[in-house]
Each structure stands twice: as structure tokens, then as C-alpha cells.
GULUMMI-773398 format. One line per 2 residues: number of its first residue (from 1); their letters; for each residue x, y, z of N, C-alpha, C, O. Coordinates in steps of 0.2 Angstrom, whole numbers, plus 5000, padded with zeros to 4 digits. Layout:
N
NUM> A> X,Y,Z,X,Y,Z,X,Y,Z,X,Y,Z ~ ...
***
This chain:
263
1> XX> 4784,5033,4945,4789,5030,4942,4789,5022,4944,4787,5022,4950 ~ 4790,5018,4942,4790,5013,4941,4795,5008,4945,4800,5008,4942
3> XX> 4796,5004,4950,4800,5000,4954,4804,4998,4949,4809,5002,4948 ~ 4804,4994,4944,4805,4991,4938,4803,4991,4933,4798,4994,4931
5> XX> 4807,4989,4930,4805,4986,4922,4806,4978,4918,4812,4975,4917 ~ 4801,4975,4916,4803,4969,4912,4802,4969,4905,4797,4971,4902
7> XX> 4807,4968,4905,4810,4967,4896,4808,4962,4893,4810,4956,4896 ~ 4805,4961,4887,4806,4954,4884,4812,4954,4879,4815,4959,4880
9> XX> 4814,4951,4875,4821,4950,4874,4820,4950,4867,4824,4953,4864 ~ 4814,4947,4862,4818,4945,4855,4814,4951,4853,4810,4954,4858
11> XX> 4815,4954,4847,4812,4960,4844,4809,4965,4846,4805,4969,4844 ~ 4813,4964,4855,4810,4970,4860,4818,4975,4859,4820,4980,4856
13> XX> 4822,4969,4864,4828,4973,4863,4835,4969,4858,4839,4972,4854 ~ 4834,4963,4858,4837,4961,4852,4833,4960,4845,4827,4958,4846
15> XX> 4836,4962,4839,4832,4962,4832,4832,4955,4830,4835,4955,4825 ~ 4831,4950,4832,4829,4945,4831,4828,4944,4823,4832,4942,4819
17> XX> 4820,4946,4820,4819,4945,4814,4824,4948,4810,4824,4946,4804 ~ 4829,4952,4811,4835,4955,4807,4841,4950,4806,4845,4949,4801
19> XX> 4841,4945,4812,4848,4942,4811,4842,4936,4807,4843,4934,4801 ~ 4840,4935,4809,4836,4927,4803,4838,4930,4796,4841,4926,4792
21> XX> 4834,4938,4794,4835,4939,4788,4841,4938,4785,4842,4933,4781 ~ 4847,4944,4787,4852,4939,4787,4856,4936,4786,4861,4936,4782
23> XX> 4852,4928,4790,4854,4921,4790,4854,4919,4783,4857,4916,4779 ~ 4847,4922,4783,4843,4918,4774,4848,4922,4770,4849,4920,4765
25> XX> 4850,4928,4771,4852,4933,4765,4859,4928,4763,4860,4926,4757 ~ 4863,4928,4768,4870,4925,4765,4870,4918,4763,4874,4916,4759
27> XX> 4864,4914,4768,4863,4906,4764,4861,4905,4758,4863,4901,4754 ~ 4857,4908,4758,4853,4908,4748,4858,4912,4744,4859,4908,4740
29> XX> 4862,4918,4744,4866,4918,4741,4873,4915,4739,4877,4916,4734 ~ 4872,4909,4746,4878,4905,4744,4874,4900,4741,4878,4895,4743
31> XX> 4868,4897,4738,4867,4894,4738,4865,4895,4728,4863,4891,4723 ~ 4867,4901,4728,4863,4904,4723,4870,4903,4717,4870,4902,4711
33> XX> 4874,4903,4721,4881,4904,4718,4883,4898,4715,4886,4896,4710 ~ 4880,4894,4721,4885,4884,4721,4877,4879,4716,4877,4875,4711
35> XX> 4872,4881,4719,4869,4880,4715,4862,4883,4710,4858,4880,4708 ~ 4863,4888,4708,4861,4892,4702,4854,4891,4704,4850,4889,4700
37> XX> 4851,4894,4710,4848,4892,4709,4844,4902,4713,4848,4906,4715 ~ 4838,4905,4713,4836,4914,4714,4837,4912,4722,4833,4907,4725
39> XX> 4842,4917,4724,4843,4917,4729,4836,4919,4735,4835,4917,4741 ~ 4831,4925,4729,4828,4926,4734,4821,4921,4734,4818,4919,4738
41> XX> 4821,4919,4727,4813,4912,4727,4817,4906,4732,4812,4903,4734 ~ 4822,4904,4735,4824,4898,4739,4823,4902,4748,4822,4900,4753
43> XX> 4824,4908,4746,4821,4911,4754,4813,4908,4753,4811,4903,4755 ~ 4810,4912,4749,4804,4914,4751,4801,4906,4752,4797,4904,4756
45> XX> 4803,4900,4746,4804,4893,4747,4805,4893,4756,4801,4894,4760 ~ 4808,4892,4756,4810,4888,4766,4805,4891,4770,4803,4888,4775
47> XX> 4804,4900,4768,4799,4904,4773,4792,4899,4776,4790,4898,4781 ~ 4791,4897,4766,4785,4895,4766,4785,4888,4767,4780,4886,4769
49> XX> 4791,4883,4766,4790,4877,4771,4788,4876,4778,4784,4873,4781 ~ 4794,4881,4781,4798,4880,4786,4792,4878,4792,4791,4873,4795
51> XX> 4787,4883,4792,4781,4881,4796,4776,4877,4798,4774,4875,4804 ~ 4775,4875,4789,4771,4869,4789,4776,4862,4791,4773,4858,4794
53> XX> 4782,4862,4790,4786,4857,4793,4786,4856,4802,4785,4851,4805 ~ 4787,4863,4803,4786,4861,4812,4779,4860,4814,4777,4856,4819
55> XX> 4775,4862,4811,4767,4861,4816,4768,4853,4814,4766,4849,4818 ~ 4771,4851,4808,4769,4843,4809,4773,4837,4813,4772,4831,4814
57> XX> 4778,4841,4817,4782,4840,4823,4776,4840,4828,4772,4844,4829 ~ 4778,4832,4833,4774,4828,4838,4776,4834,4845,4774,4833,4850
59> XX> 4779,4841,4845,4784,4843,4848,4780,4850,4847,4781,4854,4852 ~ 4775,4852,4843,4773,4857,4840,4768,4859,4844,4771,4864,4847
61> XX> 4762,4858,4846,4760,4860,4854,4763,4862,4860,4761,4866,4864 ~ 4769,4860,4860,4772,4859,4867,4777,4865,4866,4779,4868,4871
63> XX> 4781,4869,4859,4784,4875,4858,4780,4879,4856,4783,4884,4854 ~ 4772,4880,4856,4769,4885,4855,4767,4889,4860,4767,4895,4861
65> XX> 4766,4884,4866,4764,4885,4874,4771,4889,4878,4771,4893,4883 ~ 4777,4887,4873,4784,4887,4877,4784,4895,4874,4784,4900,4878
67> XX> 4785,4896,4867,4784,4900,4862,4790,4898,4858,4795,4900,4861 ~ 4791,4894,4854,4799,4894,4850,4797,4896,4846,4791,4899,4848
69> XX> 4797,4897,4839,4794,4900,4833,4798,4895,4829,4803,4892,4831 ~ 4796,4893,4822,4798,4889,4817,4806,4892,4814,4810,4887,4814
71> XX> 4807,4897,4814,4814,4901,4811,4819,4899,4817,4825,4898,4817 ~ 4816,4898,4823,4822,4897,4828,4825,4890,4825,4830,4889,4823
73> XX> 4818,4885,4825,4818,4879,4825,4825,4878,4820,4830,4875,4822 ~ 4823,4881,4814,4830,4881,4810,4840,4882,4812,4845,4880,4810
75> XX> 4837,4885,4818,4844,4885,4821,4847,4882,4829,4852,4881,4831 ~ 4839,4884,4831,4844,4881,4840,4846,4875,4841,4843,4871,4837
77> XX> 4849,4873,4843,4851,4865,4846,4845,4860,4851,4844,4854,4850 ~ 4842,4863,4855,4837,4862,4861,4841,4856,4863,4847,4855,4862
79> XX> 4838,4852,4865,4839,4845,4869,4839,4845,4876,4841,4840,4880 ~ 4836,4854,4877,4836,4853,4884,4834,4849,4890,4828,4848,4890
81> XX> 4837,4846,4894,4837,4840,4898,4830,4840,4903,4827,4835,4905 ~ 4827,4848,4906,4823,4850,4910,4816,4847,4908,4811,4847,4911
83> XX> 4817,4846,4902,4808,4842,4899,4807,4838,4894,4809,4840,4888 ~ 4805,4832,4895,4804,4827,4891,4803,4829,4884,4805,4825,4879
85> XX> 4799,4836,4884,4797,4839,4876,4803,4842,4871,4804,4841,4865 ~ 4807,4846,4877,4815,4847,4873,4819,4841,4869,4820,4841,4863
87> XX> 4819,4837,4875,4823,4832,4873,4821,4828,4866,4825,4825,4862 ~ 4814,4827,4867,4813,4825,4860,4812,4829,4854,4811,4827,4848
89> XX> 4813,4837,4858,4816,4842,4850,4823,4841,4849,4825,4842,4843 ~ 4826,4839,4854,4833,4840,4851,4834,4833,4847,4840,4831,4846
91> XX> 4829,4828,4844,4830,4823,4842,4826,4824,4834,4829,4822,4829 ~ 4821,4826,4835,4818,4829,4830,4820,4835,4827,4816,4836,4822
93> XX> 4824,4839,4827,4824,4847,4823,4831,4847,4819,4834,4852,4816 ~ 4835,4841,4820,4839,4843,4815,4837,4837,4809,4842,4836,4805
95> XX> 4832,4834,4808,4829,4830,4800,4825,4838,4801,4828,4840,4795 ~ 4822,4842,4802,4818,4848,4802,4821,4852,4797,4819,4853,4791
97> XX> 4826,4855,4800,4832,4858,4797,4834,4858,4787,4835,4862,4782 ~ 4835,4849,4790,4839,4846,4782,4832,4846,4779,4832,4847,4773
99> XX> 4826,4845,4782,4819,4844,4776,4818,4848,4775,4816,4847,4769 ~ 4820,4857,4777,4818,4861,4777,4820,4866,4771,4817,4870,4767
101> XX> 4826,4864,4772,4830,4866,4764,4830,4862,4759,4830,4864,4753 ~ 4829,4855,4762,4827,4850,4753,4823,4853,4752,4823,4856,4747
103> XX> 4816,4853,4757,4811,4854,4752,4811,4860,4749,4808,4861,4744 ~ 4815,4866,4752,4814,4873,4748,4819,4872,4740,4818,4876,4735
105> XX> 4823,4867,4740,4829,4869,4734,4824,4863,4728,4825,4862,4722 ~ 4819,4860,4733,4817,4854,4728,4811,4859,4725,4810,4858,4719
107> XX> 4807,4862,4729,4801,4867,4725,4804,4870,4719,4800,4872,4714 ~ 4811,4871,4718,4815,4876,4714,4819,4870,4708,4824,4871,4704
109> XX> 4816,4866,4709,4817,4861,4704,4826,4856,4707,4830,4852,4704 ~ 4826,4857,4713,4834,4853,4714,4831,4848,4718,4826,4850,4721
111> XX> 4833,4842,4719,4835,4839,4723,4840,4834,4724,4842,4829,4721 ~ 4842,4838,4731,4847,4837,4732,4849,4836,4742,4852,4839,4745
113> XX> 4845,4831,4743,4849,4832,4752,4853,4834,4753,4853,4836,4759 ~ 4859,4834,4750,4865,4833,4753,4864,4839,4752,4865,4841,4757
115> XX> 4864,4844,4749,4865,4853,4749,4860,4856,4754,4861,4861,4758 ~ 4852,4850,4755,4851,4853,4759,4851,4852,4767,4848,4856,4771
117> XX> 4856,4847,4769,4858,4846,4775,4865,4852,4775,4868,4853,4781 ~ 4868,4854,4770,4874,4859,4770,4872,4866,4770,4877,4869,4773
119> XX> 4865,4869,4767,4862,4873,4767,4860,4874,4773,4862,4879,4776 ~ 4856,4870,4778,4852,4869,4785,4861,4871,4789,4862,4876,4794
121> XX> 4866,4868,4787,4871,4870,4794,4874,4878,4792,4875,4882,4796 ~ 4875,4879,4784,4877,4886,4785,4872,4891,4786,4874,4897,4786
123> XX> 4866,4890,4787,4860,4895,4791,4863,4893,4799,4867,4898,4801 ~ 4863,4890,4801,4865,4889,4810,4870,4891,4808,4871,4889,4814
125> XX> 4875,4892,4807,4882,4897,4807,4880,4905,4804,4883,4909,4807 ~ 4877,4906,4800,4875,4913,4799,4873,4917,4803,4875,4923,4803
127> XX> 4867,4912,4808,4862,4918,4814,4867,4918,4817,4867,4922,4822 ~ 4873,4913,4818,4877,4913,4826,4881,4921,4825,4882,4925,4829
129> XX> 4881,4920,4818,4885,4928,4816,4885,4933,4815,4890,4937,4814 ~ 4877,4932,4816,4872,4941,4816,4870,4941,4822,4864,4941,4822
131> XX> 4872,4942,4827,4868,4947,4832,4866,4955,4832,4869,4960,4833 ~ 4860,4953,4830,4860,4963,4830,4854,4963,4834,4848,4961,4833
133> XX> 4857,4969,4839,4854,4973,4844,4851,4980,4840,4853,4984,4836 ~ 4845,4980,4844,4843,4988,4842,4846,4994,4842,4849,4994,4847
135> XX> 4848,5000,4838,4852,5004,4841,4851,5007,4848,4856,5008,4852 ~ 4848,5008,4850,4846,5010,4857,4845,5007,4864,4843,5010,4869
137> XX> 4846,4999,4864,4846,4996,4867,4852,4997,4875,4850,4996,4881 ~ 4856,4998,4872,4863,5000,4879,4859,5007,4880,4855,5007,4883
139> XX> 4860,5011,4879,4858,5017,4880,4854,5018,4883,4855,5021,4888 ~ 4848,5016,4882,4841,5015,4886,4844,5010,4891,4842,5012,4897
141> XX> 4846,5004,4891,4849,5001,4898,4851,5004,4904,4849,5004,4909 ~ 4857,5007,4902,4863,5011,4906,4859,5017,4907,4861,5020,4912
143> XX> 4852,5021,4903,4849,5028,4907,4845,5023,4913,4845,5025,4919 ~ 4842,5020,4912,4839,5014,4915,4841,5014,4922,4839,5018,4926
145> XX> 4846,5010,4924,4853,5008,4928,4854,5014,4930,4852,5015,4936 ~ 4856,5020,4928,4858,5026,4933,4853,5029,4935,4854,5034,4939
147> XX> 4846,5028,4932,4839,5030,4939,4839,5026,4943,4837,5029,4949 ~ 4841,5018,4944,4840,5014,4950,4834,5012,4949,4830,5011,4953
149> XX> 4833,5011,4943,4826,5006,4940,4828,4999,4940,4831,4998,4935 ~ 4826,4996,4944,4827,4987,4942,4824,4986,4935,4819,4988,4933
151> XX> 4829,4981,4932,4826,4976,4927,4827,4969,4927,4831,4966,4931 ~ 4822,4966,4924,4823,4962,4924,4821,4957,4915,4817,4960,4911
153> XX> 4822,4953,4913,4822,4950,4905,4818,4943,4904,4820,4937,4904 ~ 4813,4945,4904,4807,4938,4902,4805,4937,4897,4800,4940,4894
155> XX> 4808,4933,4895,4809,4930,4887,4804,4922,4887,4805,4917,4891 ~ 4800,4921,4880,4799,4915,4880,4803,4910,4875,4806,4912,4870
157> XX> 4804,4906,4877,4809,4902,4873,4814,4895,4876,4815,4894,4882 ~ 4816,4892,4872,4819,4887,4875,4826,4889,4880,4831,4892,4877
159> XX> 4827,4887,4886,4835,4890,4888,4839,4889,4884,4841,4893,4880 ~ 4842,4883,4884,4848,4882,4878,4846,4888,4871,4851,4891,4870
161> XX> 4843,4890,4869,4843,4894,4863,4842,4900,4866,4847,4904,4863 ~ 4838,4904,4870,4840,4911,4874,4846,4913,4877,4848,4918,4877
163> XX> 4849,4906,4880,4855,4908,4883,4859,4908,4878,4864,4912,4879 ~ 4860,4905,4871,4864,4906,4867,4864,4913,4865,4869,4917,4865
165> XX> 4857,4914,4863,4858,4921,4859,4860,4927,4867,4863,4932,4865 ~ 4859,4926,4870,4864,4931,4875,4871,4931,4876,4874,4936,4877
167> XX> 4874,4922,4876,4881,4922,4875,4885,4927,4870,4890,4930,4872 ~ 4879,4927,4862,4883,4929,4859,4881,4939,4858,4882,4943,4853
169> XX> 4879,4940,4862,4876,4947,4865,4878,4949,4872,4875,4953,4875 ~ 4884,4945,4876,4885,4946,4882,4884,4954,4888,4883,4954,4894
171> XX> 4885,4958,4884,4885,4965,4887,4878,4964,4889,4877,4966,4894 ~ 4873,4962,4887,4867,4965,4888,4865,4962,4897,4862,4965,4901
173> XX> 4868,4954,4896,4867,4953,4903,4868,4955,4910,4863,4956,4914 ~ 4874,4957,4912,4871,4961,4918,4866,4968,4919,4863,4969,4924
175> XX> 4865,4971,4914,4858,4975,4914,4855,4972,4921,4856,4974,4927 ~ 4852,4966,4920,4845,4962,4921,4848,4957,4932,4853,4954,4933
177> XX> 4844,4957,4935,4845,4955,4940,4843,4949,4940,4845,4945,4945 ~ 4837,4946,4933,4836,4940,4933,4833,4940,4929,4828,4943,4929
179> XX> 4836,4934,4924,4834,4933,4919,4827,4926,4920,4827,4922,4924 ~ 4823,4927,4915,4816,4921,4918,4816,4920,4912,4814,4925,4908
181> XX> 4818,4914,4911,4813,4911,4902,4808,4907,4905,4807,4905,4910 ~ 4805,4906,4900,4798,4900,4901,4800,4895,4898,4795,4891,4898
183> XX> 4804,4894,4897,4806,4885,4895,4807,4883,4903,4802,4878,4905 ~ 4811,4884,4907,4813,4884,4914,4808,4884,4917,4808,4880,4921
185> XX> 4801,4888,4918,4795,4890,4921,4790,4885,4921,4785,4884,4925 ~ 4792,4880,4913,4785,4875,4908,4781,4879,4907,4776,4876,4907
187> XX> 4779,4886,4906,4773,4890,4903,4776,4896,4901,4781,4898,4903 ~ 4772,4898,4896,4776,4905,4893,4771,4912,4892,4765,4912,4893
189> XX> 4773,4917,4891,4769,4921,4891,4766,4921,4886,4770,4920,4881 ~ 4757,4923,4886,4755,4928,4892,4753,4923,4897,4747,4924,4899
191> XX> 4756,4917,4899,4751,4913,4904,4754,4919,4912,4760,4920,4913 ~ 4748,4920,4916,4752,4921,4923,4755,4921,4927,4758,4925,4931
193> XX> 4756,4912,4926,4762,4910,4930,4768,4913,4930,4772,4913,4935 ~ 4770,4914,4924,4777,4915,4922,4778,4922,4925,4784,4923,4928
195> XX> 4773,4927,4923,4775,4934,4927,4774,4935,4935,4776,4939,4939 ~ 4770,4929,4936,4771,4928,4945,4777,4928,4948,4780,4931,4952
197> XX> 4780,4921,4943,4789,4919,4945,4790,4926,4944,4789,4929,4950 ~ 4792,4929,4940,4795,4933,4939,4795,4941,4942,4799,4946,4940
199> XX> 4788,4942,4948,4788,4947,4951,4790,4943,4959,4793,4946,4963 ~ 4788,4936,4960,4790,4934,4967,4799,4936,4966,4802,4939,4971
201> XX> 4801,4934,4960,4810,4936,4959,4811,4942,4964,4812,4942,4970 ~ 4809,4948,4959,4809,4955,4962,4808,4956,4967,4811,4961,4969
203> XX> 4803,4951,4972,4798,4953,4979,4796,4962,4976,4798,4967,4977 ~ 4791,4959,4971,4786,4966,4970,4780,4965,4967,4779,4960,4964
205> XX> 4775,4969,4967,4768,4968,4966,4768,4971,4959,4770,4977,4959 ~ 4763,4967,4953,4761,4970,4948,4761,4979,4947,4764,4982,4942
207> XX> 4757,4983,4952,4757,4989,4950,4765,4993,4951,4766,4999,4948 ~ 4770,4987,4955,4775,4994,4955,4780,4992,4949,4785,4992,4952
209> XX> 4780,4989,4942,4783,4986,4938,4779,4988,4930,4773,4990,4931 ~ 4780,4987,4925,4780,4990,4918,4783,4983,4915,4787,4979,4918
211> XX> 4780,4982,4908,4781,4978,4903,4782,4981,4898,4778,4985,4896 ~ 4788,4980,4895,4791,4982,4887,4791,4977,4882,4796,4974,4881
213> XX> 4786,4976,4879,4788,4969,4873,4784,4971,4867,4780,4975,4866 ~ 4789,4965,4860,4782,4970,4855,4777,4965,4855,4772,4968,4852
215> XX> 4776,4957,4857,4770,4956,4855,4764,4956,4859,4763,4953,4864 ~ 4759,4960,4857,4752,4960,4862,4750,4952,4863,4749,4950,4869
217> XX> 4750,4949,4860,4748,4942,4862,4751,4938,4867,4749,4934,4871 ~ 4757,4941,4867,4762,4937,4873,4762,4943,4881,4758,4944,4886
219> XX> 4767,4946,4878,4769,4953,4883,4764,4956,4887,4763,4955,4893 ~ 4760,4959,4881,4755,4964,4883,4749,4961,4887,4747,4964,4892
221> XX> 4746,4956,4884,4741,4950,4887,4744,4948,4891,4739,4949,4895 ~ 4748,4946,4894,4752,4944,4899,4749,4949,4906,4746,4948,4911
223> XX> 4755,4956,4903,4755,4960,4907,4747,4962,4910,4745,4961,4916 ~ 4742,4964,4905,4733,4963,4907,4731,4959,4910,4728,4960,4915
225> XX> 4733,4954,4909,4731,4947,4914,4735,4948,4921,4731,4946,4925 ~ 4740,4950,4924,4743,4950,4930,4740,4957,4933,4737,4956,4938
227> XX> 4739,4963,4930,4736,4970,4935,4745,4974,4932,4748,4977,4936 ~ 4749,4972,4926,4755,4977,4925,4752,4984,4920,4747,4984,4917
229> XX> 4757,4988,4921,4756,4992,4917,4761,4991,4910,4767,4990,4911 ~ 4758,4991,4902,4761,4988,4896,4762,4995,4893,4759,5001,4894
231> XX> 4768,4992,4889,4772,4998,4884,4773,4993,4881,4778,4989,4882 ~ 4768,4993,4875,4769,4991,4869,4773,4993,4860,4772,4997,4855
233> XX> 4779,4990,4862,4786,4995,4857,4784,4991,4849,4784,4985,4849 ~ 4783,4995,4843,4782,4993,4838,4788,4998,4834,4788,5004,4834
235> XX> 4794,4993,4832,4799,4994,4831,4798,4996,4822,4801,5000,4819 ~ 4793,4989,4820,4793,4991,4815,4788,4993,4812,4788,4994,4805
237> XX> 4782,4996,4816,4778,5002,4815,4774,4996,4814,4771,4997,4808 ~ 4773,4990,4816,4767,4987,4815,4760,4987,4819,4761,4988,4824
239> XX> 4755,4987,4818,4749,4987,4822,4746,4980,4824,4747,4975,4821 ~ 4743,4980,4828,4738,4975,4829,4732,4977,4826,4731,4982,4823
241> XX> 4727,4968,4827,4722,4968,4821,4713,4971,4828,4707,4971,4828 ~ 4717,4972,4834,4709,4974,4839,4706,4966,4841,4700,4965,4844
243> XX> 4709,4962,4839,4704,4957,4840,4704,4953,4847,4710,4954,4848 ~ 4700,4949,4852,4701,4950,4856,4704,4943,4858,4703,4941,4864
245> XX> 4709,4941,4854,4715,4935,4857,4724,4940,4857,4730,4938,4858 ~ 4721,4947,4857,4728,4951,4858,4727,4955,4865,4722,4956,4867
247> XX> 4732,4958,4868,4731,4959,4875,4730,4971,4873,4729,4973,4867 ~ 4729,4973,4877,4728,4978,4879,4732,4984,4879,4731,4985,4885
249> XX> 4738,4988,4877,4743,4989,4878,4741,4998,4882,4737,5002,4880 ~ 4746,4998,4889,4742,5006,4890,4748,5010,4886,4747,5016,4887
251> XX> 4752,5010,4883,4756,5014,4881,4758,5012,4876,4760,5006,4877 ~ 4758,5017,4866,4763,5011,4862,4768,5018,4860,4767,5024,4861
253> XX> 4774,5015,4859,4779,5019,4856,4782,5016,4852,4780,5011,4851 ~ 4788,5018,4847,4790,5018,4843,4797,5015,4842,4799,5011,4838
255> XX> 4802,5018,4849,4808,5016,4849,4809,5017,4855,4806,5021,4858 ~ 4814,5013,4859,4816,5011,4866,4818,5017,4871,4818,5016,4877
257> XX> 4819,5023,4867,4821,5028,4870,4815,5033,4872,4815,5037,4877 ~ 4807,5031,4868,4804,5033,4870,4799,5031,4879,4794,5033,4882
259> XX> 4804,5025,4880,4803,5022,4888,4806,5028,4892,4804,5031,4896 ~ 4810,5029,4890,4813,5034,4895,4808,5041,4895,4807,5044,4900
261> XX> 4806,5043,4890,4802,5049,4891,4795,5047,4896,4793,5052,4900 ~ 4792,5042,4896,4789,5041,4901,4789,5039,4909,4784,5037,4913
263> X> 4797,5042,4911,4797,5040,4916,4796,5046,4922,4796,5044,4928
***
């Protein structure tokens, strides 16, 4: 049995791509109503900007390393004070934002800035309003807790937008004895520094701790690279492609409850 557990946080134990969905589901449909326009082609429009928009962000190296993802972009605030690189996201990612809807409502034959800087803020008020956690996420915490199994929550991401989404998830917090983002660290998982911080926290060594996350590239390869043991959770029955820029997983399951049967 294992000293601990570290959790990663976005579509491990919060549903992260659910509340994005969502986001997109009630902004396109207000958008669909005021501006007449298929709620689901102006999703699939931003999907398919939103990306190409951030990699051309000067900023874009420096949240790949961190891990933000293009979809946060669309919502968190950053301007975090602790890196030169934050701060000049919090200066660039709201022109990100409004480019991101122009150009989706403009592929769809509209333009219109002004709907699309109106559109960019009712997504940032929509994800604030979907937090959805996994169904088993408390339950698997609180069986957790009364083994007297340490956790702890190692999230990559910027703080200001991790701490938000826990604000607005606040139960989930005390679970955890400490929580480790990599924006705070400057490296993200799988680099090993981050899982160092994060076992010096504990005062424990690799073999007496377990990783739960769903991405192999981050999580898993992380945990491979330190000497941890991975529990690879695919929530949504996805698979890896085997190739060798993904980490190694010793265990995959299906849902959060099946951590508990391997204890």
C-alpha cells in the first residue's frame, strides 16, 4: 500500500473538458439566437481557430512547458506576477479571446468584433458556472482519507487559473496536504523537478507514492522518469497511440473507484 497518492487535477478528478463543452454549448446557443448564426459550426469555428491563435502568441513556448492549453486560454485571467511570461499573458490573452470569436463568427460569414468581444466574455462567465467534478471524486477522496493515505494534487497550469477552478470547487481542497502547480515550480509535468518539489513536500521517496492522472505525456512519463508507480485513469476510454514521446503506465483503469480496489 502506498504512503500516498498524487492526483492530478484537470480530467483526473475535475471534468475539465465537460465544463469547456458546456461553455461552448450555452455561448453558441446564445449566439445562435442573437446572431442567427449554427450554434454547433461557430463551436466547431473557435475549436478550430482557438489553437492556431495561441501558438502564434510570443507566450506560446513558455505555456506548453507550463502546460495551459488553448481552451483555458479562452478563459483564465493569468497575469500572474511570479513570471515575466504570465504577465505578458495577462496582456496578450484577452485581444486572444475577442480574435477568437471574431474570427469563428467571421468564418460563418459575420463580422462583427463587438459580438465577438461579447461572445469571448459570456464563455469566461459560462466555465465559471460549470464546475463538474467526476461522479466519484469525493467518495474516492473521503475512502482515501479514512485509510490514512496522504494526498496530495499536482496540477500543471498557471496558479491564478488552477486556484480559480478550486475556488469554485472548494470541497475538494482539504483532501490534499499540498497542493504543487507548475506555474509556481517554472516547469511542468513530466519534467522531474516538479515531482521532486512535490515528494520533498511529503519528505517521501518515489517507491512509497502512486500517480493518478489521465495524460501519459505529462502524469505518467513524469511518474516513469522519477522511479513512481502510474495509474493511468481513462475516463473517457481513450487509448494511447504506443509511441515513444508517451510515458509507460503500470496500471490503467477506468474510473476513480477502481484506485481503491488496488489498494
Amino acid at each position: 500500500m502506498p504512503k500516498a497518492i498524487f492526483f492530478d487535477l484537470d480530467d483526473t478528478l475535475l471534468w475539465d473538458k465537460k465544463s469547456i463543452a458546456l461553455a461552448f454549448h450555452y455561448t453558441c446557443k446564445e449566439a445562435e439566437k442573437e446572431f442567427g448564426v449554427a450554434a454547433e459550426d461557430l463551436e466547431a469555428a473557435v475549436r478550430r481557430i482557438a489553437p492556431i491563435l495561441y501558438a502564434e502568441l510570443s507566450t506560446y513556448s513558455f505555456t506548453q512547458s507550463i502546460g495551459i492549453n488553448p481552451f483555458e486560454g479562452l478563459w483564465g485571467e493569468f497575469g500572474d506576477p511570479i513570471h515575466h511570461q504570465f504577465r505578458e499573458m495577462g496582456k496578450l490573452i484577452p485581444a486572444y479571446r475577442k480574435k477568437a470569436w471574431t474570427e469563428g463568427l467571421k468564418a460563418l460569414g459575420i463580422e462583427n468584433p463587438e459580438a465577438g468581444e461579447k461572445l469571448s466574455e459570456r464563455f469566461r462567465e459560462h466555465r465559471r458556472e460549470q464546475p463538474v467534478l467526476y461522479e466519484e471524486t469525493y467518495e474516492v477522496l473521503e475512502a482515501l482519507k479514512k485509510k490514512s493515505i496522504r494526498l496530495l494534487l499536482l496540477t500543471n497550469g498557471a496558479p491564478s487559473l488552477q486556484l480559480e477552478k478550486l475556488a469554485i470547487t472548494k470541497e475538494l481542497v482539504p483532501y490534499f496536504e499540498h497542493i504543487v502547480i507548475s506555474g509556481n515550480v517554472g516547469v511542468g509535468k513530466p519534467s522531474t523537478p516538479v515531482f521532486g518539489h512535490a515528494l520533498r513536500l511529503m519528505e517521501l521517496s518515489p517507491e512509497d507514492v502512486w500517480m493518478v492522472g489521465d495524460n501519459k505525456k505529462t502524469d505518467i512519463m513524469g511518474a516513469n522518469r522519477i522511479g513512481m508507480k502510474s495509474i493511468w485513469i481513462q475516463h473517457d476510454g481513450s487509448v494511447g497511440t504506443g509511441s515513444p514521446d508517451e510515458g509507460k503506465e503500470d496500471v490503467k483503469v477506468k474510473r476513480l473507484r477502481e484506485v481503491l480496489e488496488l489498494l
